[in-house]
N, C-alpha and C positions, 0 to 999 in steps of 0.2 A: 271350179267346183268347190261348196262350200266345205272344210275340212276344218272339225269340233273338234281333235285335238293338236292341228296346229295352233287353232286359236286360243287351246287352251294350256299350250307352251307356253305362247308368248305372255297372258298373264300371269303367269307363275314365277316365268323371270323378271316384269314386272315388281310384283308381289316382292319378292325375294329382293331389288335392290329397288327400291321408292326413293329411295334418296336419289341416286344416281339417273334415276331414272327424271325424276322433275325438274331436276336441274338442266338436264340435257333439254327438255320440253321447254325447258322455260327461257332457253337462249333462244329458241327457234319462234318462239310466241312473242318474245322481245324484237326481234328483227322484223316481222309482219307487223308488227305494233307500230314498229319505229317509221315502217316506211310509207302507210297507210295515212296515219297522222301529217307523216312531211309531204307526201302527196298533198295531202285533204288544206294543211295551209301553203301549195303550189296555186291551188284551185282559187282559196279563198282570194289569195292577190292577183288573180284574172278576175274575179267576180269584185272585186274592189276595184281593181283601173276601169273596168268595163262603166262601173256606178258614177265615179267621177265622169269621164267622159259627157255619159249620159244626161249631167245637168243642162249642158246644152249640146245642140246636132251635132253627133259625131263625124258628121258629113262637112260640117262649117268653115270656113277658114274666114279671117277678118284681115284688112286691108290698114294700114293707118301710114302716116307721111313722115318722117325726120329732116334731120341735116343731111346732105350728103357730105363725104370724108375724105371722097379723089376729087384732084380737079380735071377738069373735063368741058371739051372743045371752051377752051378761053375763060370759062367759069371757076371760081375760085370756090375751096374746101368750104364747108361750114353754111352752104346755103337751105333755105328753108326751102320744101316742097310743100306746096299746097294743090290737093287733088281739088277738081272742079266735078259739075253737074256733065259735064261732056266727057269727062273720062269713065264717069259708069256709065252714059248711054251710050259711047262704043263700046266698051265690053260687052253688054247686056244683048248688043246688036250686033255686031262683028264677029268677035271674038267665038273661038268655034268649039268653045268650054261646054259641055254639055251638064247646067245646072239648073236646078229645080224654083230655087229662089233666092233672091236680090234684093238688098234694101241697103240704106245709107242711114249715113248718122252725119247730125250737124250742130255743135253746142253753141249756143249762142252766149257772149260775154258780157258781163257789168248789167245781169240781169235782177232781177227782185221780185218775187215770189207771195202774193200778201193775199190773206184767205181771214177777210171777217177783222182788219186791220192786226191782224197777227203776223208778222215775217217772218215766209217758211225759211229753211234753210234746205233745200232740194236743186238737183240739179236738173238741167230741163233740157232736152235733147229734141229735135226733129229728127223724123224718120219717113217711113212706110208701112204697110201693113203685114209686108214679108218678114219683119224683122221679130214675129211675135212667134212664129213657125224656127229662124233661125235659132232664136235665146231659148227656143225648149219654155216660153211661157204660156202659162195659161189664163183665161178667163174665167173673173169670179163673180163679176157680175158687168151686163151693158156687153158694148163692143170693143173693137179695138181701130185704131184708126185703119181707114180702110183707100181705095182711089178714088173715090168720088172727094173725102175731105181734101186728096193731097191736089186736084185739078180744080178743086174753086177755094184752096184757100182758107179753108175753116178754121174755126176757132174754137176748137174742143181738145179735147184732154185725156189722157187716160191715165189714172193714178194707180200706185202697188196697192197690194194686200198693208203694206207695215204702211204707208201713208194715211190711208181710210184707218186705221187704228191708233194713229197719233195725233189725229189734226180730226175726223169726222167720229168722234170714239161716241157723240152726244146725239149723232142722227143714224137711223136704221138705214139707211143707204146715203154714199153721196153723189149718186147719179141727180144729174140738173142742178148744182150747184157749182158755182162760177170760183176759178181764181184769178185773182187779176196777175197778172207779167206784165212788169214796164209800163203800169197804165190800160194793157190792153186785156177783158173779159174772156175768157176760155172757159168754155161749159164741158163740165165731168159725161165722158159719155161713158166710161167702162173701167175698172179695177181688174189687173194683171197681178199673178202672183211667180214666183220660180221657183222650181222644183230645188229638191235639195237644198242645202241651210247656209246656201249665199247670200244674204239678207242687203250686202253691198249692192245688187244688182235692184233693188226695189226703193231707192233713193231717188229713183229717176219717176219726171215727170213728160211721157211723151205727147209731143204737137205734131201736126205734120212738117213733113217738112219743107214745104213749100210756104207756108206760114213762119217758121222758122227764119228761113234768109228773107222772106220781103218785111217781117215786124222788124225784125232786130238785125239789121244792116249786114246779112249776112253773105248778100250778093249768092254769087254762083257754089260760093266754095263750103265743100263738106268734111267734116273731120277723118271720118271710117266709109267702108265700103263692106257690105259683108255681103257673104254666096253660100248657099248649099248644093251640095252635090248631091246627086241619088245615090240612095244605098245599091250594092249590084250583090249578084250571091256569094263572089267569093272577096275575102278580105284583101288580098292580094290586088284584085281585079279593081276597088276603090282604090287604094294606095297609089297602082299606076294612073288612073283617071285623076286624081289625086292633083299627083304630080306633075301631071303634061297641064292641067290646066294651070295651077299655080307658078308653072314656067311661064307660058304663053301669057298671063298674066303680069310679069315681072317684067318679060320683054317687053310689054308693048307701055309700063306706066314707066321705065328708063327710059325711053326710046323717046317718050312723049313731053316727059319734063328733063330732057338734057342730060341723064344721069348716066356714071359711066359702067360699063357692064360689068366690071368689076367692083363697084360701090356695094356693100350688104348693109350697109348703114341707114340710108339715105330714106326705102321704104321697106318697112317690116309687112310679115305677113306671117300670124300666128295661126296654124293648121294643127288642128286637135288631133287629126286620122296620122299624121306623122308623128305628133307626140304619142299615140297610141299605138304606131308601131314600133316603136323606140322600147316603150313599158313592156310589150307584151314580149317583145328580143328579149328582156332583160328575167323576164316572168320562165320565161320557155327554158335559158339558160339555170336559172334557180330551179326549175324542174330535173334539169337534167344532173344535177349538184346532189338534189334529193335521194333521186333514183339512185345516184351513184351511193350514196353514204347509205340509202337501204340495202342496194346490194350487197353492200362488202358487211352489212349487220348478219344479211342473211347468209351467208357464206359463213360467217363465224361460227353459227346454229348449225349449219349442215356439218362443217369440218369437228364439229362437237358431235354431230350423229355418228359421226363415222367414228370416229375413237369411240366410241361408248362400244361400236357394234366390234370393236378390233379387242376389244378388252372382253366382251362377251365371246369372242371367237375365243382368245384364249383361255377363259373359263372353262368351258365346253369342250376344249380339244378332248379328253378323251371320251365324253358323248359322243364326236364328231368321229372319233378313230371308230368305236362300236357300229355305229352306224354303218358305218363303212363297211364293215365285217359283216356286218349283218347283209349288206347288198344293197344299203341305199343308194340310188342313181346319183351324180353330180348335180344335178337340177331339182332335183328334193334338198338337200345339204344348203344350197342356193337360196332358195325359194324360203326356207327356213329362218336363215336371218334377213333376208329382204323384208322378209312379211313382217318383221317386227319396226326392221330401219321406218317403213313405209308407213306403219303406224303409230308411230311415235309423234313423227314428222306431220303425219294430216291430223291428228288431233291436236298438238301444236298447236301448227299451222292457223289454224278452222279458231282454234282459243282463240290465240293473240287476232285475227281477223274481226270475228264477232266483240270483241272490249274496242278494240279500235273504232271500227264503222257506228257500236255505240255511244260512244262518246264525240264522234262528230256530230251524230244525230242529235245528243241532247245538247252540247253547247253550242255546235257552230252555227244555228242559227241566231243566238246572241251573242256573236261576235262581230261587235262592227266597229273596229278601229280603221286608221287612216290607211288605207288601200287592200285592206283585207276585209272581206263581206264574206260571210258562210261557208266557212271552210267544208268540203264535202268532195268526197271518190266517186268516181263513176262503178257504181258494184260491180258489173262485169269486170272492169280492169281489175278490182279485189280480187276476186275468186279469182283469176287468170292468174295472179300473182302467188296467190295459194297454191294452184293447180302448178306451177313453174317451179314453186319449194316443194311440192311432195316428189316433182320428177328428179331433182335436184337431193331429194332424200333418198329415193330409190338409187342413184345412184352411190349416193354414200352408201349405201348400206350392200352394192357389188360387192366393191371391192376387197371389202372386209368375209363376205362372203365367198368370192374369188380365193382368199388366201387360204380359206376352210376345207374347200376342196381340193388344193395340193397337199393338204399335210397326211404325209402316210400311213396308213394305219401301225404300223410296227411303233414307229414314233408317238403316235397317239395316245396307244393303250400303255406307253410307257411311263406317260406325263401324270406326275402327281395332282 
């Protein structure tokens, strides 16, 4: 029940010490400040690793071949692997990896690049058409190579966004126009560009690559092998699909080129979804660091409420002894200073929330440094956080309450 003159108690003792009073507010509005903000850049470097990832499928993982570094059944350290055309058609076919898309990569050497007798300086790769869905590219104009180029062999091209910019800067499209490789005419069928400001990745000039190993003596063998996995709903649920595939994987291209199963050398395999559970460990633990260092802010605020409200107990003893005399109950005495602890603490609280949540709002969408993107709180968790400090102030503000209601009256009305 609403009661106008407790409420009108408490701003009086307000009133009466402002000083005392702000400062106690203003450690409690400091710690919901502190913790909200360290939150908000918790978030931000989830929503950063999430963006990096995102340049290309998170789902991805790429294949490529080294030295191996054991020796193994009679083979000596330091031998090259070179993957062939039959080791990604048994995987694609065998292998019981449940993956969405497949494509290879195959660079061809001691090649020359001349467009209008001008020598590009690009590098020229065979592939597939899957490999445009793996790299997260997109088309900016025309196609991309597709399976009809890669079963007859074609000789067409697909150049970046930064290529058509440096080399076609003087014709409105360079769809239909030809660059020679090694002698041999490649007609422009479509311009790719890549998300995010990897600009490394738009150097490349793809052919098929079946075109690939028969111009440029490339025979069977390919440099990369790339695969995506399907997204599934839960993060966990990818990581282990993840993993059994990139096992079965590793067994079967050791198994296949002599390699010994303790070799980690020999054939690499770079998995985004592992490096992104790794960040997101590291992200989760910086969270929980957070939290920690805002709790013990806010505990500082409350154990500051509570002295404030032990010092107002003894201000008041002999109000409180009268009281007493008079036949005030123990839960009126009670209720008396809680209700001021309680409102100290949620108007606080509620400040330091509101300056916090606005100032993510207006900066953290301009905040985009290296793995941090838009630092921001989920508002329910705020206000939950609020709602945890004012219960957390109620109790500060018992105790001191608690203590009000043992003192005797004889004692009370003695105290100067």
């Amino acid at each position: 029940m609403f009661d106008i003159e407790r409420w009108q108690e408490i701003f009086d003792t307000i009133r009466k010490n402002k000083l005392r009073t702000f400062l106690t507010g203003l450690s409690v509005a400091s710690g919901i400040f502190i913790l909200v903000i360290l939150l908000g850049f918790g978030q931000g470097m989830q929503n950063g690793i999430a963006a990096e990832f995102k340049e290309d499928a998170a789902t991805s993982l790429w294949v490529w071949p080294r030295r191996t570094s054991i020796e193994y059944n009679g083979l000596n350290p330091g031998r090259r692997i070179q993957l062939k055309n039959d080791n990604f058609e048994t995987i694609t076919t065998t292998l019981k990896g449940d993956f969405e898309k497949a494509s290879v990569l195959y660079f061809p050497n001691d090649i020359q690049v001349v467009y209008n007798n001008d020598l590009l300086v690009y590098n020229v790769a065979g592939t597939n058409g899957d490999l445009q869905t793996i790299e997260n590219e997109f088309l900016s104009e025309g196609r991309y190579i597709n399976e009809t180029d890669v079963q007859q062999n074609a000789k067409v091209a697909v150049i970046s966004n930064k290529i058509k910019r440096e080399v076609f800067e003087h014709l409105e499209s360079p769809l239909g126009e030809y660059l020679t490789i090694s002698g041999a005419g490649f007609r422009i069928v479509g311009v790719f560009g890549e998300h995010g400001q990897n600009e490394g990745e738009e150097e490349r000039i793809f052919i098929p690559i079946t075109t690939a190993q028969l111009s440029f003596n490339g025979g069977d063998n390919i440099n990369n092998m790339n695969f995506m996995l399907p997204e599934l709903e839960s993060f966990d649920e990818m990581v282990a699909e993840n993993t059994e595939f990139t096992d079965q994987l590793m067994r079967y291209l050791k198994q296949k080129h002599n390699v010994s199963p303790e070799d980690d050398r020999a054939i690499r395999i770079w998995n985004p979804i592992q490096e992104a559970k790794r960040y997101f460990a590291l992200t989760g633990s910086i969270k929980i660091f957070f939290w920690g260092v805002g709790f013990f802010t806010i505990i500082a605020g409350v154990v500051s409420v509570s002295n404030i409200m032990l010092i107002v107990v003894k201000e008041r003893t002999r109000e409180i002894g009268i009281r007493k005399a008079l036949g005030a109950q123990p839960w009126s005495i009670i209720g008396m200073i809680m209700h001021e602890a309680i409102f100290v603490t949620a108007i606080a609280g509620f400040t330091g929330l509101i300056f916090s949540m606005g100032l993510l709002e207006i900066v953290g969408p301009h905040v985009e440094v290296d793995y941090i993107l838009n630092p921001s709180v989920n508002f329910n968790v705020a206000v939950s956080t609020v709602l945890l400090l004012i219960v957390a102030g109620t109790l500060a503000g018992f105790f001191p309450a608690w203590k009000a209601v043992k003192v005797q009256v004889i004692e009370a009305l003695r105290d100067e």
